[in-house]
Biopython code that builds the backbone (N, CA, C, O; Angstrom):
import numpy as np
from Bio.PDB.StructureBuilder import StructureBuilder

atoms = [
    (1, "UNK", "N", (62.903, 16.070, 51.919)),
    (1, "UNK", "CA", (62.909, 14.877, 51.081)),
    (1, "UNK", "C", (63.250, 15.307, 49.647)),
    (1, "UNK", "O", (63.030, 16.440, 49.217)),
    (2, "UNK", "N", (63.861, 14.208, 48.874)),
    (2, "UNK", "CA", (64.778, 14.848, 47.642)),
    (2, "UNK", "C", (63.361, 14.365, 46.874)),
    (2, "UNK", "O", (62.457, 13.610, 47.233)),
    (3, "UNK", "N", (63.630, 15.306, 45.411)),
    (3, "UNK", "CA", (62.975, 15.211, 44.517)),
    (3, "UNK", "C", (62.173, 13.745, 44.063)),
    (3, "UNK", "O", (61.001, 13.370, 44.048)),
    (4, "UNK", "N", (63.455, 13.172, 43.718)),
    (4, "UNK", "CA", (62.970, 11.663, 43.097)),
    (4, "UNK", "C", (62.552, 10.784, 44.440)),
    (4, "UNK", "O", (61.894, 9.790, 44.133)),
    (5, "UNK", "N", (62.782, 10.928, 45.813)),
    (5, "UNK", "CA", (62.009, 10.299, 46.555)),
    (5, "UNK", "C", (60.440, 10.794, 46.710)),
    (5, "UNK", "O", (59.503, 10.047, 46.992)),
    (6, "UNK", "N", (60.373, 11.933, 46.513)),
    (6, "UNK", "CA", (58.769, 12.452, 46.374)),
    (6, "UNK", "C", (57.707, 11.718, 45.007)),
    (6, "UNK", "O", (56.485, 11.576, 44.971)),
    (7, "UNK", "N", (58.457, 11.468, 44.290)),
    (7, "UNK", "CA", (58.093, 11.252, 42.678)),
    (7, "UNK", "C", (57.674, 8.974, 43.308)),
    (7, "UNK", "O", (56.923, 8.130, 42.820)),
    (8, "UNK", "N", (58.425, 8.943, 44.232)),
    (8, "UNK", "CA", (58.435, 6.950, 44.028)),
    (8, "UNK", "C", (56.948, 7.642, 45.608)),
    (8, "UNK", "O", (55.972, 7.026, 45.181)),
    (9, "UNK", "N", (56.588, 8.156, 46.463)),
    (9, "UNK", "CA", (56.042, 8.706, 47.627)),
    (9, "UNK", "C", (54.900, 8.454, 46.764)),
    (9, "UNK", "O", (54.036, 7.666, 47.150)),
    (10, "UNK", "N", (54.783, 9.130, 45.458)),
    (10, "UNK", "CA", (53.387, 9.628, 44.754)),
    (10, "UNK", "C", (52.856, 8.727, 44.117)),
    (10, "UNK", "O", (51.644, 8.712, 43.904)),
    (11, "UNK", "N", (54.028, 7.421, 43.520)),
    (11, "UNK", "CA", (53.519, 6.424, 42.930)),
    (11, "UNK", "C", (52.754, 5.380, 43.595)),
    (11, "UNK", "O", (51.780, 4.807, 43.107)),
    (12, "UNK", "N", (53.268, 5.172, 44.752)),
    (12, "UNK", "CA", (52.989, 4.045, 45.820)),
    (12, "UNK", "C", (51.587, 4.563, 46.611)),
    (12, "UNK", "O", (50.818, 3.668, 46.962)),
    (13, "UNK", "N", (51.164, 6.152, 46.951)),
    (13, "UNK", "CA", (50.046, 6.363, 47.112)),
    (13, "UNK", "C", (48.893, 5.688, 46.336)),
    (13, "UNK", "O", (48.825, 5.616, 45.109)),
    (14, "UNK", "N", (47.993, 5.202, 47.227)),
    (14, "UNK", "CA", (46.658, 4.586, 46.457)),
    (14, "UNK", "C", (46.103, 5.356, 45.210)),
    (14, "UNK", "O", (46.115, 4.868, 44.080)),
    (15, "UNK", "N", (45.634, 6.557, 45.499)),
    (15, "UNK", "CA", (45.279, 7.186, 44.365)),
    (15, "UNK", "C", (45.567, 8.293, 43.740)),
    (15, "UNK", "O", (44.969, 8.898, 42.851)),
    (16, "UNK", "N", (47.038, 8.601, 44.577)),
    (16, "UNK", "CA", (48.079, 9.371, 43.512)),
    (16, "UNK", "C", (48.508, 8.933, 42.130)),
    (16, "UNK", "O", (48.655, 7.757, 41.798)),
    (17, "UNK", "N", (48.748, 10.294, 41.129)),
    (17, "UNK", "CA", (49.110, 9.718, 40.008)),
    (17, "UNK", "C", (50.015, 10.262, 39.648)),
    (17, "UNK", "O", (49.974, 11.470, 39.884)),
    (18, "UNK", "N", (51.290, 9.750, 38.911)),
    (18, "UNK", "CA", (52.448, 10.268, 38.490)),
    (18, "UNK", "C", (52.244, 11.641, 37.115)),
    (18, "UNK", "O", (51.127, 11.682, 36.598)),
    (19, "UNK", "N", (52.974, 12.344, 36.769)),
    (19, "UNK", "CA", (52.673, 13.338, 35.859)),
    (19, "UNK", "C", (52.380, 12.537, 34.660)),
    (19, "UNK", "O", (52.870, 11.481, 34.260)),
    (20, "UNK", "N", (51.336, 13.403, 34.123)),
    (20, "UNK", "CA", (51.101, 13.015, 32.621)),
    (20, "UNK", "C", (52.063, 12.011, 31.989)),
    (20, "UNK", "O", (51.913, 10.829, 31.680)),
    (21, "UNK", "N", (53.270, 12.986, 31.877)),
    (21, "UNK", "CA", (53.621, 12.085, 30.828)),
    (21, "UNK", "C", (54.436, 10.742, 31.970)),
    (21, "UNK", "O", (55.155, 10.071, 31.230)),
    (22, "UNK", "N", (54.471, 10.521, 32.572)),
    (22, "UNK", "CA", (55.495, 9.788, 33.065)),
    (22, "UNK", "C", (54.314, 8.055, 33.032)),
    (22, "UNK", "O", (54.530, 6.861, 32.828)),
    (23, "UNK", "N", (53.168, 8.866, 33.347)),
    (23, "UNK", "CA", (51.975, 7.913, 32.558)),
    (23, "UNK", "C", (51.848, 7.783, 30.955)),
    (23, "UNK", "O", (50.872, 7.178, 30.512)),
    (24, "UNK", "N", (52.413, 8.108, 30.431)),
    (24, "UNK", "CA", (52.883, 7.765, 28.880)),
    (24, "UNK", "C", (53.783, 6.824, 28.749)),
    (24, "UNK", "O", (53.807, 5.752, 28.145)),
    (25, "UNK", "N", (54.879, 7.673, 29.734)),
    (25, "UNK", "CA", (56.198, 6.288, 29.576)),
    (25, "UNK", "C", (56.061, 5.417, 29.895)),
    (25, "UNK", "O", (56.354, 4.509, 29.118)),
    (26, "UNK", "N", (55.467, 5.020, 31.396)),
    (26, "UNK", "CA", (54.924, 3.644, 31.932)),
    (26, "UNK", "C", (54.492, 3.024, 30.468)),
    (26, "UNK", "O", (55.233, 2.450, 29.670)),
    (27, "UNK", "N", (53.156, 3.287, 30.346)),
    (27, "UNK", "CA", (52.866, 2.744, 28.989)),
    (27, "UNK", "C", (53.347, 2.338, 27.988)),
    (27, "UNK", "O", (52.922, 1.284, 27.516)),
    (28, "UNK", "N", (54.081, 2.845, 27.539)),
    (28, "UNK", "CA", (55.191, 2.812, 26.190)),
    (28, "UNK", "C", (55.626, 1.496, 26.636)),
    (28, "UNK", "O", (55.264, 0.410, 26.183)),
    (29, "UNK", "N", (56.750, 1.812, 27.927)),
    (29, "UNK", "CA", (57.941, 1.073, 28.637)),
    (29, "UNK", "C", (57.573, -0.564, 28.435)),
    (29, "UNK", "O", (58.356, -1.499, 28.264)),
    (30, "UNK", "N", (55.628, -0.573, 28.541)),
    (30, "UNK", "CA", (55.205, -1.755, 28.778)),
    (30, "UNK", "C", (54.480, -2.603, 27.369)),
    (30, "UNK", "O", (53.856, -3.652, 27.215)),
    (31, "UNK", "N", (55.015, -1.371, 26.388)),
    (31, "UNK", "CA", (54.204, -1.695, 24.852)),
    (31, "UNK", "C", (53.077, -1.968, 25.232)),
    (31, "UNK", "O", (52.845, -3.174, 25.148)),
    (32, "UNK", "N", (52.104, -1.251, 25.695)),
    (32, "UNK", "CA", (50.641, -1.234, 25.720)),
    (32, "UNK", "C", (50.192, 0.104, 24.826)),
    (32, "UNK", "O", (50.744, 1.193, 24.669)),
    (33, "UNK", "N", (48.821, -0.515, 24.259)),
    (33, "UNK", "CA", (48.269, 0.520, 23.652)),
    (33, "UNK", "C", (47.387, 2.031, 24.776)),
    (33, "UNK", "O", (47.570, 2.180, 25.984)),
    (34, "UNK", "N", (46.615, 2.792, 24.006)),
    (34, "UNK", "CA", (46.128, 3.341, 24.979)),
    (34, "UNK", "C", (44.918, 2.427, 24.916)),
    (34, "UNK", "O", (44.394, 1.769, 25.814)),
    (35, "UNK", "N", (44.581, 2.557, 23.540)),
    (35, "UNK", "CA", (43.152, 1.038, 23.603)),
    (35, "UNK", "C", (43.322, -0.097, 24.715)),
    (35, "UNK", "O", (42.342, -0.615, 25.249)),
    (36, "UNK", "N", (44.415, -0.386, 24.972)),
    (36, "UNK", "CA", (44.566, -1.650, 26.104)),
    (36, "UNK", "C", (44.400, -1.303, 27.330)),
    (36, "UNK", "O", (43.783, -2.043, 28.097)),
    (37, "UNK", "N", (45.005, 0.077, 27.798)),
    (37, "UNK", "CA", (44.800, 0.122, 29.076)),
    (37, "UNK", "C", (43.384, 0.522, 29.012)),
    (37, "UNK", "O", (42.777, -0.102, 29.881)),
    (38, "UNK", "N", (42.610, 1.295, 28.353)),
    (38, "UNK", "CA", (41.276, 1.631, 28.429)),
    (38, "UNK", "C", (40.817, 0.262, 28.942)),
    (38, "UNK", "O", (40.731, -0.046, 30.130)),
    (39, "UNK", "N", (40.454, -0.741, 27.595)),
    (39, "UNK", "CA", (39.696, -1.890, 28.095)),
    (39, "UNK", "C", (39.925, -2.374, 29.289)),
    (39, "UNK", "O", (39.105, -3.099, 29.852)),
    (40, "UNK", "N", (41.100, -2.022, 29.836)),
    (40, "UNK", "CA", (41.626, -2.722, 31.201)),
    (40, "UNK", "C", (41.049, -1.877, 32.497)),
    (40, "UNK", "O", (40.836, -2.077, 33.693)),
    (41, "UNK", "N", (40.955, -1.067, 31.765)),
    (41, "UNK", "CA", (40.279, -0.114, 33.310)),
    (41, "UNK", "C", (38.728, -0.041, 32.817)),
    (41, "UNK", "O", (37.989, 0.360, 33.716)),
    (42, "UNK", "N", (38.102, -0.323, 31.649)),
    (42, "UNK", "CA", (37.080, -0.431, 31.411)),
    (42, "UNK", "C", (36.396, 1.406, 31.191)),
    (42, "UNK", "O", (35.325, 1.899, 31.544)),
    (43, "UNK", "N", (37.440, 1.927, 30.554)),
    (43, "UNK", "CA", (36.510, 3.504, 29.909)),
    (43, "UNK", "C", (37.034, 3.184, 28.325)),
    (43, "UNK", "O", (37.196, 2.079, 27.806)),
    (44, "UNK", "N", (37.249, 4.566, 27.718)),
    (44, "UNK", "CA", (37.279, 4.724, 26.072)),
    (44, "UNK", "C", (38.877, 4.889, 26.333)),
    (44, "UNK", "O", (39.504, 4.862, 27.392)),
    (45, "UNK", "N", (39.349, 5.085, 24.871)),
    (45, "UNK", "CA", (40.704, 5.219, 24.503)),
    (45, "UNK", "C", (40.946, 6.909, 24.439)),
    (45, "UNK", "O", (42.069, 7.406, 24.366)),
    (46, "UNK", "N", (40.051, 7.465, 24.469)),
    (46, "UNK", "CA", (39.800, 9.020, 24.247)),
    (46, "UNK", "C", (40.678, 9.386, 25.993)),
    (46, "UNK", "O", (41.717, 10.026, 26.155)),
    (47, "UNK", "N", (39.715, 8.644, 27.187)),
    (47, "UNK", "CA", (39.349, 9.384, 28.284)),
    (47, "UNK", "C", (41.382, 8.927, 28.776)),
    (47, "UNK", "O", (41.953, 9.655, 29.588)),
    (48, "UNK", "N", (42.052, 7.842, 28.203)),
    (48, "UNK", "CA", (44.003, 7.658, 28.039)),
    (48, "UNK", "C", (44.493, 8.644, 27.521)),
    (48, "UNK", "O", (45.513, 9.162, 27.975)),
    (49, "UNK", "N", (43.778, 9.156, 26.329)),
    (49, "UNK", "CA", (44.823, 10.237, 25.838)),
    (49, "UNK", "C", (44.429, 11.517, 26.611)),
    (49, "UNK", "O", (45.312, 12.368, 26.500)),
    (50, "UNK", "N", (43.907, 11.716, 26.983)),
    (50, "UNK", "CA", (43.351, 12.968, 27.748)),
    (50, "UNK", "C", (44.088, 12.772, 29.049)),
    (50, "UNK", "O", (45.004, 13.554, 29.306)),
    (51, "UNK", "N", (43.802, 11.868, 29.846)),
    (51, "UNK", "CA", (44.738, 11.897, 31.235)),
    (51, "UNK", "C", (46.163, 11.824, 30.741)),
    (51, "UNK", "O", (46.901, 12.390, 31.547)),
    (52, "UNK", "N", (46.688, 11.424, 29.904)),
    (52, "UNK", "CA", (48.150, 10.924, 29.992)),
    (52, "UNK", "C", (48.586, 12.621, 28.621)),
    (52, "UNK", "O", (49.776, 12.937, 28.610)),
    (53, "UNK", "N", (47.847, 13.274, 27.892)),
    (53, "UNK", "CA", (47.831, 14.871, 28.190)),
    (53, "UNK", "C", (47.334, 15.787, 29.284)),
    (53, "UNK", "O", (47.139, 17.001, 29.338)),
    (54, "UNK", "N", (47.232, 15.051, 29.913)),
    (54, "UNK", "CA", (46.858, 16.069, 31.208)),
    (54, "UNK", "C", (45.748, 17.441, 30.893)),
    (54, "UNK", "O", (45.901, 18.609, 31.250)),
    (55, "UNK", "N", (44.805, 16.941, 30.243)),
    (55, "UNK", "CA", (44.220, 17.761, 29.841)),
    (55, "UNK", "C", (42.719, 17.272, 31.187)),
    (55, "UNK", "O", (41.837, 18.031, 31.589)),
    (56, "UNK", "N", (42.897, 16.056, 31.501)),
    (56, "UNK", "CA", (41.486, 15.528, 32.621)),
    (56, "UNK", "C", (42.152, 14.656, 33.607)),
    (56, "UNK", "O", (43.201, 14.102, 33.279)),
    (57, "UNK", "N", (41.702, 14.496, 34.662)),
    (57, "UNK", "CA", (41.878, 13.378, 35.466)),
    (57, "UNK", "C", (41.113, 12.477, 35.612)),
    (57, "UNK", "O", (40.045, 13.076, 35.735)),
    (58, "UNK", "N", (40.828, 11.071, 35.712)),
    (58, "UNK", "CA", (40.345, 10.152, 35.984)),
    (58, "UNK", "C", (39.480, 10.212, 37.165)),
    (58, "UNK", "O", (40.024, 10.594, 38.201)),
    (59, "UNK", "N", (37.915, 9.829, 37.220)),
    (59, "UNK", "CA", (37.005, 10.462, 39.065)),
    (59, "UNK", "C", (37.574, 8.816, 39.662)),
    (59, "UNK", "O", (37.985, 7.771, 39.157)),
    (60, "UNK", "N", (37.373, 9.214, 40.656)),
    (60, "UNK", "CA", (37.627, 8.303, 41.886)),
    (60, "UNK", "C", (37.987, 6.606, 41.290)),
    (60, "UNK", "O", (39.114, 6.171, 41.054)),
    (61, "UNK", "N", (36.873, 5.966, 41.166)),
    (61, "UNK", "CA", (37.181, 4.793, 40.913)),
    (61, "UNK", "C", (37.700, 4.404, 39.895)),
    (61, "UNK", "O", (38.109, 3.249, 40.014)),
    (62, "UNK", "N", (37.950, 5.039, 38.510)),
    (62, "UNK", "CA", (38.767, 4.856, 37.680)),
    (62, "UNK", "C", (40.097, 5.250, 38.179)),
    (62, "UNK", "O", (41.048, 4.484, 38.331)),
    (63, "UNK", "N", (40.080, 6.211, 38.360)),
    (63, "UNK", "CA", (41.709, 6.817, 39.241)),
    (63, "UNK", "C", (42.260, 5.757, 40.275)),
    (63, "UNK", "O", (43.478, 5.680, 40.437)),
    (64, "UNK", "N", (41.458, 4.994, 40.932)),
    (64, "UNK", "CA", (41.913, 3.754, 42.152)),
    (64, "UNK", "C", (42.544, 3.014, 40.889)),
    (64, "UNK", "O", (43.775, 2.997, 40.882)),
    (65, "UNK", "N", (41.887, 2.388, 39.800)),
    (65, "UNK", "CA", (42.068, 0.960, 38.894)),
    (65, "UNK", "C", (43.812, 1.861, 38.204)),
    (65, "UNK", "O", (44.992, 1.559, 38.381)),
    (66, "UNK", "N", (43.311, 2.720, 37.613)),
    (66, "UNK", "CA", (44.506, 3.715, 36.835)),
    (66, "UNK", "C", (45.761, 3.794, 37.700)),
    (66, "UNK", "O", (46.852, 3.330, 37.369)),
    (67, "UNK", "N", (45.448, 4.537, 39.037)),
    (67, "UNK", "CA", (46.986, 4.389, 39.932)),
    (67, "UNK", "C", (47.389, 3.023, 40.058)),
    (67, "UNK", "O", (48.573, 2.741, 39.873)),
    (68, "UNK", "N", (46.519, 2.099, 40.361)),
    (68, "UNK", "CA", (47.190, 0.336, 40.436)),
    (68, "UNK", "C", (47.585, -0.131, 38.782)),
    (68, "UNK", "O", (48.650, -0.734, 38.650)),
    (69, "UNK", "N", (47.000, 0.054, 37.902)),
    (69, "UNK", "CA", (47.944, -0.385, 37.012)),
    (69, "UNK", "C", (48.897, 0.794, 37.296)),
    (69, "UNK", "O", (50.030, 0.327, 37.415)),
    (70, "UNK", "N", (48.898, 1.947, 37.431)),
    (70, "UNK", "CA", (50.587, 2.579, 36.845)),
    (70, "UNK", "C", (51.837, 2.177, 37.909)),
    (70, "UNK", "O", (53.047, 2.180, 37.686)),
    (71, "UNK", "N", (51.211, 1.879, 38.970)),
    (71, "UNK", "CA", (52.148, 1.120, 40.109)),
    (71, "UNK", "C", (52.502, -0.051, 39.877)),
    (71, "UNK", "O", (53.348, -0.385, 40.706)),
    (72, "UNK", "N", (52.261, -0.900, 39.110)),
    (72, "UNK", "CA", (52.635, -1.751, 38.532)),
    (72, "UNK", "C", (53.653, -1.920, 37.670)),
    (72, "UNK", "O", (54.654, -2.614, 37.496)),
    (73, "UNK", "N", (53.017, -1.004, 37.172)),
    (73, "UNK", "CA", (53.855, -1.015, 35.240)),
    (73, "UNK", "C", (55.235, -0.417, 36.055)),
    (73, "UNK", "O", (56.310, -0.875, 35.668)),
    (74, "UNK", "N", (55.255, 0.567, 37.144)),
    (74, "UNK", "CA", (56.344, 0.987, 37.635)),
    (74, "UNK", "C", (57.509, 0.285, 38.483)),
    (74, "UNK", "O", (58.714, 0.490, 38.624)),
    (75, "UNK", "N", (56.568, -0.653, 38.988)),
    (75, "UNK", "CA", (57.399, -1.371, 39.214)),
    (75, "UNK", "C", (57.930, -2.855, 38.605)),
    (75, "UNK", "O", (58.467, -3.807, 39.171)),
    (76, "UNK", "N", (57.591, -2.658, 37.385)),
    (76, "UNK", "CA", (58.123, -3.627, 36.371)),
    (76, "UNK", "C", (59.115, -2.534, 35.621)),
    (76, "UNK", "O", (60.313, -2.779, 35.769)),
    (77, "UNK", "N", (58.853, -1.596, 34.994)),
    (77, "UNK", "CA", (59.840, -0.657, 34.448)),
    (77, "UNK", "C", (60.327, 0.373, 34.914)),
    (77, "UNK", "O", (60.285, 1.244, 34.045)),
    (78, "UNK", "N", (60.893, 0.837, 36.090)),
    (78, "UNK", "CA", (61.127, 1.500, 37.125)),
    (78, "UNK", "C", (62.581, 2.602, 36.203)),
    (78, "UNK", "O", (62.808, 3.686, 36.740)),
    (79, "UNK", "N", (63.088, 2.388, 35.433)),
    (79, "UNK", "CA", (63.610, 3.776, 34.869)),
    (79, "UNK", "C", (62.150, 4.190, 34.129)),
    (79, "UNK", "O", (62.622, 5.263, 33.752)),
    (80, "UNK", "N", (61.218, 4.220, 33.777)),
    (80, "UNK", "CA", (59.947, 4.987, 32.457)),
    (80, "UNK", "C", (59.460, 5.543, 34.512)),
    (80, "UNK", "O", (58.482, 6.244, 34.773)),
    (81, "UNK", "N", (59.664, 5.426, 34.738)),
    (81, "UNK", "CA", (59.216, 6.635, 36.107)),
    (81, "UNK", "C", (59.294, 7.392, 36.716)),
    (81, "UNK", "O", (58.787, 7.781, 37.768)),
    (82, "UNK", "N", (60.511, 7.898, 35.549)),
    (82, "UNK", "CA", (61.533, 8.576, 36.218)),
    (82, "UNK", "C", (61.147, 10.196, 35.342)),
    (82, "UNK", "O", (61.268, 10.073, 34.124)),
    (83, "UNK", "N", (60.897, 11.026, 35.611)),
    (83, "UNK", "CA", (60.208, 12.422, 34.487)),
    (83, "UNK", "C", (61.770, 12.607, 34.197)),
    (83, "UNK", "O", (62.773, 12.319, 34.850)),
    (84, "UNK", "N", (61.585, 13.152, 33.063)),
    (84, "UNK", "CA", (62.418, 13.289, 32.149)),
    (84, "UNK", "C", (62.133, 14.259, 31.429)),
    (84, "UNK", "O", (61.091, 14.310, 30.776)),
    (85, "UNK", "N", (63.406, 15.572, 31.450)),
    (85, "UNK", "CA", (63.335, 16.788, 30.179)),
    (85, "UNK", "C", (62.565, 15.925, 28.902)),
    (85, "UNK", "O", (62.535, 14.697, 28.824)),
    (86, "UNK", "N", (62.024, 16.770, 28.043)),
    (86, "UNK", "CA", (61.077, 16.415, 26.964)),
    (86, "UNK", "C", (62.650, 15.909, 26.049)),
    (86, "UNK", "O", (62.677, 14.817, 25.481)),
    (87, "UNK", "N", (63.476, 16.550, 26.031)),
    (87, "UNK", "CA", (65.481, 16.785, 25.340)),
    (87, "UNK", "C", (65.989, 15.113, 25.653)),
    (87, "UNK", "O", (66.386, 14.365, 24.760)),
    (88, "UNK", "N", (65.893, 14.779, 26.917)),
    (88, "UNK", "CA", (66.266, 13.856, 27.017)),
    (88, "UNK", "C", (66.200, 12.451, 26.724)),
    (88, "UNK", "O", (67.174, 11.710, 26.857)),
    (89, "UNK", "N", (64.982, 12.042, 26.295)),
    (89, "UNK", "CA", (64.388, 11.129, 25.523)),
    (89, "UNK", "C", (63.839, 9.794, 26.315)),
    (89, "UNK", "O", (63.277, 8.894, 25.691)),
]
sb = StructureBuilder()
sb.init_structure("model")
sb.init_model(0)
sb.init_chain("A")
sb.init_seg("    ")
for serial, (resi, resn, name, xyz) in enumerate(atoms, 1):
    if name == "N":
        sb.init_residue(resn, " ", resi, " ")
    sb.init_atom(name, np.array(xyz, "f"), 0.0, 1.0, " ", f" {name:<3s}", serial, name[0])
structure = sb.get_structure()
């Protein structure tokens, strides 16, 4: 299976999550803050910038709410899902 079919495989999983940043772009793509998606999944704005640096992952039931919005946002903005060289913009 080719690359970018593995990458749409990971999105559509229940509680798979796309790379860090590609959870940035979603975001961006959708002009949301990180404050917004927090309130929306109901944690802090801290625990967005940390997953979407890949510095933590989200435990279980935040990670369920987190993969359904980013499956969303992906499939409303379906190029921001696409990983992208840092060069490429």
């Amino acid at each position: 299976m080719s690359d970018p079919l593995r990458r749409i495989d990971a999105l559509v999983e229940e509680d798979t999550l796309p790379t860090p940043r590609v959870r940035q772009q979603l975001r961006l793509a959708a002009g949301l803050t990180q404050t917004e998606v927090a309130n929306a999944i109901g944690v802090k704005r801290l625990a967005i910038a940390r997953w979407e640096a890949g510095l933590t992952q989200p435990h279980r039931g935040n990670r369920l709410n987190y993969a359904h919005l980013l499956r969303k946002l992906a499939a409303k903005h379906p190029d921001a899902a696409i990983e992208r060289a840092p060069n490429e913009g």
